[in-house]
C-alpha positions as CSV (number, residue, x, y, z in Angstrom):
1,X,122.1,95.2,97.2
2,X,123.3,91.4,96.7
3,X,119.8,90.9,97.9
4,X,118.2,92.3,95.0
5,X,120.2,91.2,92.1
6,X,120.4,87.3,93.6
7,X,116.7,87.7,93.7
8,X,116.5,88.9,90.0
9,X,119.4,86.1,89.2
10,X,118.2,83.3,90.7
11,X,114.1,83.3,92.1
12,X,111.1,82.8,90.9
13,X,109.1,85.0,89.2
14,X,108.1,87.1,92.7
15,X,111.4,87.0,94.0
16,X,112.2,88.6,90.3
17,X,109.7,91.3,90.5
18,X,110.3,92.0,94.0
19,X,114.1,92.0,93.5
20,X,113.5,94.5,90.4
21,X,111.8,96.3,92.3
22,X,113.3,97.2,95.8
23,X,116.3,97.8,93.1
24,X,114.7,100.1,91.0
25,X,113.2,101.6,94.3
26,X,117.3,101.7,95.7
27,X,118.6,103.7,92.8
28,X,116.1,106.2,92.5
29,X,116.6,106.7,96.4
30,X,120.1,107.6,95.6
31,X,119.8,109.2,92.7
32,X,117.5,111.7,94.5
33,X,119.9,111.9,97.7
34,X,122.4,113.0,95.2
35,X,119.8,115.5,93.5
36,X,118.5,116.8,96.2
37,X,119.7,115.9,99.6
38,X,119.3,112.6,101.8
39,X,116.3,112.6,103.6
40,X,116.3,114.0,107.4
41,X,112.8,112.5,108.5
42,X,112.3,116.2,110.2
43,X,109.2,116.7,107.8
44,X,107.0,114.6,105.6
45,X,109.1,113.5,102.4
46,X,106.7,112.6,99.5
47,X,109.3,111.2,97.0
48,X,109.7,108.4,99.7
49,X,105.9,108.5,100.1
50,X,105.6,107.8,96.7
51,X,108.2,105.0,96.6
52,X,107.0,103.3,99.7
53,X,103.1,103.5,98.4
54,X,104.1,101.8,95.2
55,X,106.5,99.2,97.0
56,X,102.8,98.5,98.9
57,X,100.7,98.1,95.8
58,X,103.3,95.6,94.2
59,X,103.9,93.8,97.3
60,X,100.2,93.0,98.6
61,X,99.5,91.6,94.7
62,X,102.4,89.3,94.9
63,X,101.1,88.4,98.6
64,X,97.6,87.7,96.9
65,X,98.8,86.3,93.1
66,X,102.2,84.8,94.4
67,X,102.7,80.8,95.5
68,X,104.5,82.3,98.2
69,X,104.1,83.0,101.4
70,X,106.9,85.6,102.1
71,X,105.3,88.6,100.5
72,X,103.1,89.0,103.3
73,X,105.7,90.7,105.6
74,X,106.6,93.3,102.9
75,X,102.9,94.2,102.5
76,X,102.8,94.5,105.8
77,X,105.7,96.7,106.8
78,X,105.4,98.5,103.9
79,X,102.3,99.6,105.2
80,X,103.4,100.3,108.8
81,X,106.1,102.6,106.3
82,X,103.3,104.3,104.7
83,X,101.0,105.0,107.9
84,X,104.2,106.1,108.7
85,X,104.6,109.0,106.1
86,X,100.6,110.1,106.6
87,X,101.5,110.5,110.7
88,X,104.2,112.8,109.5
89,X,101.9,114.5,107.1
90,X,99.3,115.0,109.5
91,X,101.4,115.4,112.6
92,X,104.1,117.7,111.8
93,X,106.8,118.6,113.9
94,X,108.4,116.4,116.8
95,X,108.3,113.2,115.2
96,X,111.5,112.9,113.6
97,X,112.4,109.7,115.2
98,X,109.5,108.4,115.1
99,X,109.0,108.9,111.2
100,X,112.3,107.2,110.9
101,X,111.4,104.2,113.0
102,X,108.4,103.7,111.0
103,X,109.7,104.8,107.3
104,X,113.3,102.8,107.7
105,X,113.8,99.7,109.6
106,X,110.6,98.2,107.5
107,X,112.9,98.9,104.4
108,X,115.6,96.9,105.9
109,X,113.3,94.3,107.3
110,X,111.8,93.9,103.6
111,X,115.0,92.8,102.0
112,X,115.2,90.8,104.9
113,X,111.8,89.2,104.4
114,X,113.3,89.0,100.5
115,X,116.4,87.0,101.3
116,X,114.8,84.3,103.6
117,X,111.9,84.0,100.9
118,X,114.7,83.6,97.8
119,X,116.0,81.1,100.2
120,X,112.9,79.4,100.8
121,X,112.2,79.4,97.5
122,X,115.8,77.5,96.9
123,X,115.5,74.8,99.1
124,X,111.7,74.5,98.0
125,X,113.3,74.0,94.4
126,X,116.0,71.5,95.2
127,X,113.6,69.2,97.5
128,X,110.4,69.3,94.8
129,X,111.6,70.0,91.8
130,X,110.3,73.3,89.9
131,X,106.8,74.5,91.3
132,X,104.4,77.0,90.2
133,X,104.9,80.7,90.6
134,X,101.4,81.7,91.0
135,X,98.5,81.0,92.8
136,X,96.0,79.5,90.0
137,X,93.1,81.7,89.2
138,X,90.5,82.4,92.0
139,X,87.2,81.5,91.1
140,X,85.3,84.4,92.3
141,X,87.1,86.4,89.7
């Protein structure tokens, strides 16, 4: 969770959105464990679902907007997290480690991809000087 609020604290404006974000996404996790229960991966869980399809939206826009290159691996994994979720739905029964392996470790691996990013972005800061956050306008737009 340092993750999240040194992103908000001290990035860019991705790191900030995708700091707010996976925090945001963090509490509502827990305030649903505490509502209803933590999640056992033994059948398709569309709270999660939800979480994890709007974690993919946000991330693949900052991968396309963001001067960054880092938001590409959370796209990515949070996509692996969704196909994920629809192999549950679709395939019920028997896949609980599997719908864990696919649903979890991307989460980890996303703040992951958000730490060495915000670092990235640090060092990118202190050598240049301040930079732009976004990718200028495309032209077939």
């Amino acid at each position: 969770m340092l993750v999240y609020f040194l992103a908000v604290w001290r990035g860019g404006a991705p790191e900030r959105a995708a700091g707010g974000l996976l925090l945001a996404m963090f509490l509502a996790d827990e305030l649903l464990g505490v509502a209803v229960g933590r999640v056992q991966f033994s059948h398709f869980a569309p709270s999660i679902f939800v979480g994890n399809l709007v974690e993919l939206a946000v991330f693949t826009w900052l991968a396309i907007r963001a001067n960054r290159v880092w938001p590409i691996v959370p796209a990515g994994l949070k996509l692996v997290a969704v196909l994920g979720h629809l192999a549950a739905l679709l395939l019920p029964g028997g896949m609980q480690r599997a719908y864990w392996a696919m649903v979890e470790p991307p989460a980890l691996l996303t703040v992951v991809a958000l730490a060495i990013g915000l670092g990235a972005h640090l060092l990118r800061q202190r050598r240049i000087g301040p930079y732009p956050d976004w990718r200028p306008e495309l032209p077939f737009r």
